[in-house]
N, C-alpha and C positions, 0 to 999 in steps of 0.2 A: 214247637208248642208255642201257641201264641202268650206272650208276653202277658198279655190282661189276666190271665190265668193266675200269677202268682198274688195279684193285686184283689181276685173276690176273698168277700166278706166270711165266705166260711175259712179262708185258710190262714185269715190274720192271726199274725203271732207265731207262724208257721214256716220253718225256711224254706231256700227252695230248694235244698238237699232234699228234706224230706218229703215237699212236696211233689218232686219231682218220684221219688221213691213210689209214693202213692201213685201218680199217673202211668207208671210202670206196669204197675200189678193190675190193670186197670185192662181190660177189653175194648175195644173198639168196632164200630160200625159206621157203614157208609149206608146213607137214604137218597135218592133220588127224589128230584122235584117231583112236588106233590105227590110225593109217598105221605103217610101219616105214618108217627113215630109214635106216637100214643092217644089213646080214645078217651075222651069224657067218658067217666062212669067205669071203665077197666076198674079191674080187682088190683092192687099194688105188687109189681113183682119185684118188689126192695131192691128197686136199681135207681139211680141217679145218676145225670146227665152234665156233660160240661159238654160245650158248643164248640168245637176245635177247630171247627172253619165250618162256612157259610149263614146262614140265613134261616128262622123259623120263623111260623107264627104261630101265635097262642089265640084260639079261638075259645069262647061259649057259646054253647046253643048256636053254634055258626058262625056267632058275630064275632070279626077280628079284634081283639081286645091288644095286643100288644107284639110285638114284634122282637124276637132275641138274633143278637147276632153271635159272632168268635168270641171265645172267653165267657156267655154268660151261662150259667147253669139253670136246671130244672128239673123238677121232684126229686130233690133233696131229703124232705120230709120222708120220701116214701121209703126211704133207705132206714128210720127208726118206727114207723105204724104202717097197718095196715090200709089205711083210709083209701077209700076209690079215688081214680086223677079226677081231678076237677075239675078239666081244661083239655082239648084235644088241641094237640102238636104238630105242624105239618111243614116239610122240609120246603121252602121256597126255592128253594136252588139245590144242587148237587149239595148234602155234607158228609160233614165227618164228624161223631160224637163221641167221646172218651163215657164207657158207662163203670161207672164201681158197684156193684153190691153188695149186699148185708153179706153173701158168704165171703169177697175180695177182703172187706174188711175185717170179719173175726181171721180171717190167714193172716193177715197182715198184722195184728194185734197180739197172736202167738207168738209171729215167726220172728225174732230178734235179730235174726240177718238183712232184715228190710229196715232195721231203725226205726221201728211206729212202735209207739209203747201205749200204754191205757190215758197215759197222761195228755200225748196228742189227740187220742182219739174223745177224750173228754173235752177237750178245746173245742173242738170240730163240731160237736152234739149241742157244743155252749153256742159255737157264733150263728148254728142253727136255728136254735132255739129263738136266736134275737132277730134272723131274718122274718120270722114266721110273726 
């Protein structure tokens, strides 16, 4: 797990016992170059994204707006509302993405064998809140 991972802004305040706990429970998939990992305008499928290795871009309307590499995440939001993606995603190189969603985390918010309590999960919705 790339290192930068423990260091974003959603999981501050968060160890990496736990964090790591959460990346556990967590799905994964691989995209190939210039695959698209999500469309402008999509309906939200309450998943969110941490970049595990390689390279995207974030486009509107086509135009490259910005570029994420390992460790950064995206639609995060889409894991507490429904709102459409805003932005289509598309793999620049081979990757590999850690996705969590809305059902990963109520398991994980029941299950007291994973160590995540309501009280992390309130953290997590707060440093949310403040990236947005």
């Amino acid at each position: 797990m790339p290192e930068n991972i423990y260091n974003l802004e959603i999981f501050k305040w968060i160890t990496h016992d736990i964090i790591e706990q959460i990346i556990m429970n967590c799905k994964e998939r691989t995209y190939t170059t210039g695959e698209m990992v999500i469309s402008e305008w999509e309906k939200s499928n309450w998943e969110w994204y941490i970049l595990k290795s390689g390279k995207v871009s974030v486009s509107l309307k086509w135009a490259k707006i910005a570029e994420l590499h390992s460790g950064d995440i995206f639609w995060e939001i889409a894991l507490l509302n429904e709102e459409e993606r805003t932005a289509t995603i598309t793999a620049l190189e081979n990757i590999e993405v850690i996705i969590l969603s809305y059902d990963n985390l109520i398991d994980m918010i029941n299950n007291d064998e994973n160590k995540i309590n309501r009280t992390i999960m309130e953290r997590i919705e707060e440093n949310i809140a403040r990236e947005s």
